[in-house]
C-alpha positions as CSV (number, residue, x, y, z in Angstrom):
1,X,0.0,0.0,0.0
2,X,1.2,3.5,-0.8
3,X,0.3,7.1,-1.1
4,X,0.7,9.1,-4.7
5,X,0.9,12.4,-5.0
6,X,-0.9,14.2,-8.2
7,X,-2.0,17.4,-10.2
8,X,-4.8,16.9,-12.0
9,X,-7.3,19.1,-14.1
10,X,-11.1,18.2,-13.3
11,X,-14.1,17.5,-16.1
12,X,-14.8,21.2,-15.6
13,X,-11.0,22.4,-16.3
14,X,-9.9,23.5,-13.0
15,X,-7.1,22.1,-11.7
16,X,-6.9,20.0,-8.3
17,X,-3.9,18.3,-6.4
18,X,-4.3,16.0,-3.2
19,X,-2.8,12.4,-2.5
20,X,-4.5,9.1,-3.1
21,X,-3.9,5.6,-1.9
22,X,-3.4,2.6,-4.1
23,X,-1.6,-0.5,-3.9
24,X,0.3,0.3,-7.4
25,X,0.8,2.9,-9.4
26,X,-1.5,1.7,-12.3
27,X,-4.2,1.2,-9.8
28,X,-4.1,4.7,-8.8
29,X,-3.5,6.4,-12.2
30,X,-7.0,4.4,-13.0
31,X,-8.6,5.9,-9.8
32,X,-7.8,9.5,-11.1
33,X,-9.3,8.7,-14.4
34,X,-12.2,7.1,-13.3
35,X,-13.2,10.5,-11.2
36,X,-13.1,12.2,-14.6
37,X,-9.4,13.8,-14.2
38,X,-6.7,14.6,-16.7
39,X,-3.4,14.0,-15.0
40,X,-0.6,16.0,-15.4
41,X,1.6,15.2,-12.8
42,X,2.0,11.8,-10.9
43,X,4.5,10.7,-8.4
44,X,4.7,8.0,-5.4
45,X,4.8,10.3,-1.8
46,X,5.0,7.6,0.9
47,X,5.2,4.2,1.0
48,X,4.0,2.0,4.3
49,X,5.9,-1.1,4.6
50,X,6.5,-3.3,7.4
51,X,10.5,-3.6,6.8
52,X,11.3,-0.5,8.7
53,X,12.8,-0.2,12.3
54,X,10.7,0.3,14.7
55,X,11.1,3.7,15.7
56,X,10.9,4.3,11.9
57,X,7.5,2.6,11.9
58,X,6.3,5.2,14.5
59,X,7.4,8.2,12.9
60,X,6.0,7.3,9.5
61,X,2.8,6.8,11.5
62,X,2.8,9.8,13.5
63,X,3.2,11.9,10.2
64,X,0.6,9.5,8.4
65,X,-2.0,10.1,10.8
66,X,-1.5,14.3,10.0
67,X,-3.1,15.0,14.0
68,X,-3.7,14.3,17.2
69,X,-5.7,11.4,18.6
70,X,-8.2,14.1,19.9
71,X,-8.6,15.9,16.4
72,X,-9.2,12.5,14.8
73,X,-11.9,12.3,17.1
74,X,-13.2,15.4,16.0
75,X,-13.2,14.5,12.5
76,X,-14.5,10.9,12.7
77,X,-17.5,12.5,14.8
78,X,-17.6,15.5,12.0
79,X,-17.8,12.4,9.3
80,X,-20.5,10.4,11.5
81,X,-22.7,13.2,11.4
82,X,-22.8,14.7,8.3
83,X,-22.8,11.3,6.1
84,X,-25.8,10.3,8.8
85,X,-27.3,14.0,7.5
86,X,-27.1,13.4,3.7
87,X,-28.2,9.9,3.9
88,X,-31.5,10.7,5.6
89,X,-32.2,13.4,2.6
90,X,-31.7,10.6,0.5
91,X,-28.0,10.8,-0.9
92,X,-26.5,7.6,-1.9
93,X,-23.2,6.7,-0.2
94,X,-20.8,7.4,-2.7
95,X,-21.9,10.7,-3.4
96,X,-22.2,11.7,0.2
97,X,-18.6,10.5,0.7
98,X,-17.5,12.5,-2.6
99,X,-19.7,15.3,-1.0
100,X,-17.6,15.3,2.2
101,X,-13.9,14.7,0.5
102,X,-14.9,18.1,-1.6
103,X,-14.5,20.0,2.1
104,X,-11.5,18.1,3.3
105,X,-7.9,18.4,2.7
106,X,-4.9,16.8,3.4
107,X,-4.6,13.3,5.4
108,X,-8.1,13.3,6.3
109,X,-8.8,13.8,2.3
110,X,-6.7,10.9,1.1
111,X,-8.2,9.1,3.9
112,X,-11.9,9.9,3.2
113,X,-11.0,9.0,-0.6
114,X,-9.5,5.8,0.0
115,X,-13.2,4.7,1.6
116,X,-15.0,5.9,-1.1
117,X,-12.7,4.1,-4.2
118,X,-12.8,0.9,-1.9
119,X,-17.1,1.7,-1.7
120,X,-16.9,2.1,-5.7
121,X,-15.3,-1.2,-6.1
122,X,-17.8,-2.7,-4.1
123,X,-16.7,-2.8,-0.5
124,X,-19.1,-2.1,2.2
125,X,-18.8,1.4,3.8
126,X,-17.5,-0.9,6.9
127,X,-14.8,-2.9,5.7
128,X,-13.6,0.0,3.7
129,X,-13.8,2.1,7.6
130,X,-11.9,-0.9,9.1
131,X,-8.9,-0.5,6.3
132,X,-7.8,3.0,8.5
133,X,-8.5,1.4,12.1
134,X,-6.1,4.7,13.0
135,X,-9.3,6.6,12.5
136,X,-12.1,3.8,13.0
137,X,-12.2,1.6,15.9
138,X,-13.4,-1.5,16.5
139,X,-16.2,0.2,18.4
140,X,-17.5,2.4,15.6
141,X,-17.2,-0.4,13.2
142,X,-19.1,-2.7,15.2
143,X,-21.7,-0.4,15.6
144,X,-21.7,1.0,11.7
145,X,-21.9,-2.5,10.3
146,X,-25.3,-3.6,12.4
147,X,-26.9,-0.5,10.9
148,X,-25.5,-1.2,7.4
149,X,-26.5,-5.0,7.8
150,X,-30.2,-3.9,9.4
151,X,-30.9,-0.9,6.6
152,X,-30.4,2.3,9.5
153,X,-26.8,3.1,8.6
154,X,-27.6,6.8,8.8
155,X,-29.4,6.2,12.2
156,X,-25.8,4.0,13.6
157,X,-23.9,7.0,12.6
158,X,-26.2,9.3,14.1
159,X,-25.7,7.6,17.3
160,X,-22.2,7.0,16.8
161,X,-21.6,11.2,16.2
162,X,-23.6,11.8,19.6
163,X,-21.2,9.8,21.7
164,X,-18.0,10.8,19.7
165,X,-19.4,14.2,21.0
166,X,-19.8,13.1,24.7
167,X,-16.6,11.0,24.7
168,X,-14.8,14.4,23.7
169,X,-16.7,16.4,26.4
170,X,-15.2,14.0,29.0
171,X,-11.8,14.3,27.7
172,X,-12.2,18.1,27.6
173,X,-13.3,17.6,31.1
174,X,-10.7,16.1,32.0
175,X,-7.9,18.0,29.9
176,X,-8.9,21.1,31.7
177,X,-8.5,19.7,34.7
178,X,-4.9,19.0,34.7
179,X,-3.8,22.2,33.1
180,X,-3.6,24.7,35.8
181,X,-1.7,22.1,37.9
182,X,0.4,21.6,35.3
183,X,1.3,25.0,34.3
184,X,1.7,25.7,38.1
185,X,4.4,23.0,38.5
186,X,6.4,23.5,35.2
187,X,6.5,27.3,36.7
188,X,7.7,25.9,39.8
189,X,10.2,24.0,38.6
190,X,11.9,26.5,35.9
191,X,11.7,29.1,38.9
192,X,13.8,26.9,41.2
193,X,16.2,25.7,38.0
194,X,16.7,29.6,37.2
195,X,18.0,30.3,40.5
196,X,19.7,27.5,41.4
197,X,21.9,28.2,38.1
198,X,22.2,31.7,37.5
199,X,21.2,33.6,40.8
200,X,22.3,31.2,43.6
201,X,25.6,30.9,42.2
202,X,26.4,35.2,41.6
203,X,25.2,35.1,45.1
204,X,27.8,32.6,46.9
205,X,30.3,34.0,45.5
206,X,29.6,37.3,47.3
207,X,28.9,35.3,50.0
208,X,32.1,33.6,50.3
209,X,34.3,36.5,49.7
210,X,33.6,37.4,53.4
211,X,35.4,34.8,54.6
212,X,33.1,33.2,57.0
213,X,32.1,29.7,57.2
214,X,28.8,29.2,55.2
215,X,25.6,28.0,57.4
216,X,24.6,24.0,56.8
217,X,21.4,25.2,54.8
218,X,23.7,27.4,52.5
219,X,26.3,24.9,51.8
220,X,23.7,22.0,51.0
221,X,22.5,24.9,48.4
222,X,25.6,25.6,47.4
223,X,26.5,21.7,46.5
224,X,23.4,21.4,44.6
225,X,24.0,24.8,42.8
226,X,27.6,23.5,42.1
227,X,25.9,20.4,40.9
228,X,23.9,21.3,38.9
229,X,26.4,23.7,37.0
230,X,28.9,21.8,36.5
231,X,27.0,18.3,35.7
232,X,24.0,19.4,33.8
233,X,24.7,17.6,30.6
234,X,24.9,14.6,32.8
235,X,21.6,15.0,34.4
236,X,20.0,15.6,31.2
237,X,21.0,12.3,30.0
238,X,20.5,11.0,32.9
239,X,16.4,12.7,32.9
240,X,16.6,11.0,29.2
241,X,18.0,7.5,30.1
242,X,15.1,7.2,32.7
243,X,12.0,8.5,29.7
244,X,13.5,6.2,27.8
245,X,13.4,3.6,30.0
246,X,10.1,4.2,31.5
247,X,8.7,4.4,27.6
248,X,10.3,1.0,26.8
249,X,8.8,-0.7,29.9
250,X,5.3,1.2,28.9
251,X,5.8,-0.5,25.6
252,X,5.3,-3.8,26.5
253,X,1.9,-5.4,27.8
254,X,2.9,-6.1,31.1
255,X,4.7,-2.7,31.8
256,X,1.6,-1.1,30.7
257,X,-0.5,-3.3,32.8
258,X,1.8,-2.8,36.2
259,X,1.4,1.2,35.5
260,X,-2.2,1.2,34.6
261,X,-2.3,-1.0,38.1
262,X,-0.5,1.7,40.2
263,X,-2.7,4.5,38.3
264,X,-5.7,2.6,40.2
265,X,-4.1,2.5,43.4
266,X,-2.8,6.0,43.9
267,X,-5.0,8.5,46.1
268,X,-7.0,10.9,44.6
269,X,-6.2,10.0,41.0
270,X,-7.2,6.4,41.4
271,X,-10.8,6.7,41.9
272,X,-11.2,9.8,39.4
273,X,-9.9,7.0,37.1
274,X,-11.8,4.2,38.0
275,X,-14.9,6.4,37.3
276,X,-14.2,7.8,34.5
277,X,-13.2,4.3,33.2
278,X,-16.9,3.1,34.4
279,X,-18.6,6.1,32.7
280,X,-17.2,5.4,29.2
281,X,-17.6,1.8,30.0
282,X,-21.4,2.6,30.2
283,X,-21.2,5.0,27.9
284,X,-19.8,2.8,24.7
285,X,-22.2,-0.1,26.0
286,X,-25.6,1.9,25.8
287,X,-24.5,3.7,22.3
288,X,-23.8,-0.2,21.0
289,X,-26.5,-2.1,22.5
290,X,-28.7,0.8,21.4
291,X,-27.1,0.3,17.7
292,X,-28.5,-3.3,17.8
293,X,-25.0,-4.9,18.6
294,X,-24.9,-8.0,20.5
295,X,-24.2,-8.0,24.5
296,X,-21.6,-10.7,24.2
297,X,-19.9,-8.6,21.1
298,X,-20.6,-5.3,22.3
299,X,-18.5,-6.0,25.3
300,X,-15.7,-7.4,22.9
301,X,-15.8,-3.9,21.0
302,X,-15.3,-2.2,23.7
303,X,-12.2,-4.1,25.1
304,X,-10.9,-4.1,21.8
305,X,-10.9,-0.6,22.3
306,X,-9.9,-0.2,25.5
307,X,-6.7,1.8,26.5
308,X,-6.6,0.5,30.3
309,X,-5.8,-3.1,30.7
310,X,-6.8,-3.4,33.8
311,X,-10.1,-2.8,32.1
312,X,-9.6,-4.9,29.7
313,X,-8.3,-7.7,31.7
314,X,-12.4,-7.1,33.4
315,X,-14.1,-7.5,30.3
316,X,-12.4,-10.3,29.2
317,X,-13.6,-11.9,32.5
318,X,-17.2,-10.3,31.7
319,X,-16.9,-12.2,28.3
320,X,-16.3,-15.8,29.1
321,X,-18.8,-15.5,32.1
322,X,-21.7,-14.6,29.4
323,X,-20.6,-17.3,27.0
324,X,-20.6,-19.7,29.8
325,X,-23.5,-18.9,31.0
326,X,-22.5,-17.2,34.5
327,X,-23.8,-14.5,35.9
328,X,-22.1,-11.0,35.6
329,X,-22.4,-9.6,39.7
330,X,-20.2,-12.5,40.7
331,X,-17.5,-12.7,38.4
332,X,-16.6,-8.6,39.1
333,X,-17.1,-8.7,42.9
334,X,-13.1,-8.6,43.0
335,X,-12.9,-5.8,40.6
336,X,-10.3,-2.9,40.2
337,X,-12.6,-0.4,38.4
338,X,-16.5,-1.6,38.9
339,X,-17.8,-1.6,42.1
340,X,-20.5,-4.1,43.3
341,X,-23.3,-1.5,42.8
342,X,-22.2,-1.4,38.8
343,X,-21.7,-4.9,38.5
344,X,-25.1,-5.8,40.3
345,X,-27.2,-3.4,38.1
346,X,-25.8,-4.7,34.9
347,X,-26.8,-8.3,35.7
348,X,-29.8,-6.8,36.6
349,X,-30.4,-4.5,33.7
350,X,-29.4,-7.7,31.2
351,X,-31.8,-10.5,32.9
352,X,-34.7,-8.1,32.6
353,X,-33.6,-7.2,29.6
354,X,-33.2,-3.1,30.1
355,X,-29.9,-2.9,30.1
356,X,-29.5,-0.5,27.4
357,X,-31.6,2.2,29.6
358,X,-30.1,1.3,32.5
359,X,-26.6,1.8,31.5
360,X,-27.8,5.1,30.2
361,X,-28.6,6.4,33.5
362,X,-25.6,4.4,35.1
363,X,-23.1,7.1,32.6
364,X,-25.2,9.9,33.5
365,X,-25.0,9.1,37.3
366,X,-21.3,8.4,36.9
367,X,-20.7,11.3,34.9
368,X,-21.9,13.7,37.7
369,X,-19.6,11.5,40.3
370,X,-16.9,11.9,37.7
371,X,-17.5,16.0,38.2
372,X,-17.1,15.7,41.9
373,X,-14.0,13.6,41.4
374,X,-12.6,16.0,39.3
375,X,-13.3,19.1,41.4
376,X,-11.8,17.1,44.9
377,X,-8.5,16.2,42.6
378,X,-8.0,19.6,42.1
379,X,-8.9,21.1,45.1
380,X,-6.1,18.8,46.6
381,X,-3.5,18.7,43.8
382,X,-3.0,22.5,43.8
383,X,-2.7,23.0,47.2
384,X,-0.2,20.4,47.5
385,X,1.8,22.1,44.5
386,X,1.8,25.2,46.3
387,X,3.0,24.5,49.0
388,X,5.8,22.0,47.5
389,X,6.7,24.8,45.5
390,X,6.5,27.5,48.4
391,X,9.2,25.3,50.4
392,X,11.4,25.0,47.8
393,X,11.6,28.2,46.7
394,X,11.4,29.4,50.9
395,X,14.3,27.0,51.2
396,X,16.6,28.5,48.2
397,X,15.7,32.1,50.3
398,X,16.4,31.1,53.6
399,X,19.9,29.2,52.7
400,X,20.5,32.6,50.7
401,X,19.6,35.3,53.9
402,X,20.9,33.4,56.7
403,X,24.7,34.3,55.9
404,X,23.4,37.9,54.9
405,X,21.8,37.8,58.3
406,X,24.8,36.3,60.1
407,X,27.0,38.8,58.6
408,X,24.6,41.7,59.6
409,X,24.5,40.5,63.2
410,X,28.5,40.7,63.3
411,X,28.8,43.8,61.9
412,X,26.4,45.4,64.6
């Protein structure tokens, strides 16, 4: 599979450029054609392979996928509910599809016209989603293809834009909570780093010109200072060798699953994380089992999709109890993330056989807890930052005056 680059002129003589996606190059000079386009200039852009390194493999990803995991989001729900819009009015697929690559550009573009070549050959609008699962999760697929099989495509992708929306709302929620606290600490931190190597060290120097011994506080300030000027190439390889290390332990399954583990267990953070994971959880389930999907594959779809391992490790239990027959209360009563309440209401919700509605009102419930948790995690994370930063900075003063002070003292 590759990506060509072209200049075309269109049927009515104006010209266009963009990228397309082909597995050859005749294959995509026929593509051009068959939308009606003169070509007059034609080259290969990028080539996916599976031959690179590693780290190559991510970079070529990481420019293939043209934005963040967030803006993808926002484009997949943008897609959802517009080709749900021009369905209902009665547009056939492939013209809705050529209606919505006519306002996109770039990635997105060669993306969007990948779908609707593969749709023109005679793919389903599905498979031809689950060909960019950068873009199209298991989760939306699962819930696009019972509306294509069932007839109410544009009603699965109506459904599928409103909790695209919500699932960004969350995140937004919880983006916004971590940005103060975060600004406040990077301040913190280049305040302290600015005076322990540029002010701190004009300072001792006047300091020890008088000749005096320096206090214990100033000469432990002193051997960071020194330590940090004179070994700060060091340190940053040494701040380097321990990303790198914690990124290569997060690349494997089980370093991910020991960190998503301790996530769970910290104070504060853990439960704000449990319920958030809990209000997706209800939240993907009710947008799929209202889509028609399956309980049994509905839970697979979300797994599938499913970040947290811890989580997923849950649902995989939640699973095999279903297709054995269990119930669902006593297989989670040991769980991480779902408390007995959750787990009792979902067996409850699937034997009487509401469980769409009820996991409704479960994400709006948890939502609202998800609010408070959010509002107690930063009313106790920016207090504690304060204050850390408060005594470091009130150390780096009080190490600074005390031989000021001292000298004062003598001289009177």
């Amino acid at each position: 599979m590759a990506v060509f680059s072209y200049r075309a002129v269109n049927p009515a003589g104006q010209p266009q450029a963009g990228t397309l996606v082909a597995d050859t190059p005749a294959e995509a000079r026929r593509l051009l054609r068959a939308r009606g386009l003169r070509i007059q200039r034609f080259a290969e852009a990028l080539r996916r392979t599976p031959s690179v390194s590693r780290v190559g493999t991510r970079l070529v990803a990481t420019i293939w996928d043209g934005a963040s995991a967030s803006r993808r989001a926002e484009r997949v729900a943008e897609f959802a509910r517009h080709l749900a819009l021009l369905l209902r009015t009665g547009v056939p697929l492939a013209e809705g599809l050529d209606v919505l690559i006519g306002q996109t550009t770039g990635t997105w573009e060669t993306v969007l016209g990948d779908v609707r070549d593969r749709v023109n050959r005679g793919s389903s609008l599905v498979d031809a989603l689950g060909a960019h699962p950068r873009w199209f999760d298991a989760l939306f697929l699962s819930a696009a293809r019972v509306g294509e099989q069932a007839g109410a495509l544009d009603s699965a992708l109506g459904q599928l834009a409103l909790y695209l929306k919500d699932q960004g709302t969350l995140r937004q929620r919880l983006t916004t909570a971590l940005v103060y606290p975060m600004i406040l600490a990077t301040m913190g931190v280049g305040v302290v780093l600015f005076l322990m190597s540029y002010v701190i060290p004009q300072l001792l120097v006047v300091l020890q010109s008088s000749g005096r011994p320096l206090p214990t506080s100033t000469a432990m300030l002193k051997a960071l200072s020194d330590a940090l000027v004179a070994y700060w190439p060091w340190l940053i390889l040494i701040l380097l060798a321990t990303v790198g290390a914690g990124s290569a332990a997060l690349s494997s399954r089980r370093g991910r699953g020991a960190w998503h583990r301790a996530l769970l267990r910290m104070p504060v953070l853990g439960p704000l994380l449990a319920k958030t994971l809990v209000a997706r959880f209800a939240q993907q389930m009710a947008m799929l089992l209202g889509s028609g999907v399956p309980f049994t594959e509905a839970v697979a779809a979300v797994r599938r999709g499913a970040r947290n391992l811890v989580l997923a490790g849950e649902l995989k239990r939640i699973e095999q109890a279903v297709e054995a027959g269990s119930d669902i209360a006593p297989t989670l009563i040991d769980s991480r993330i779902f408390p007995p309440l959750v787990a009792h209401l979902v067996a409850v919700g699937q034997n009487t056989g509401e469980l769409t509605e009820m996991l409704a009102q479960l994400r709006t419930g948890y939502e609202t807890e998800v609010d408070l948790a959010i509002t107690r995690f930063t009313a106790a994370l920016e207090p504690l930052l304060i204050v850390v930063m408060a005594a470091g900075i009130g150390f780096v003063i009080f190490a600074t005056l005390m031989p000021i002070l001292e000298v004062t003292r003598v001289m009177q």
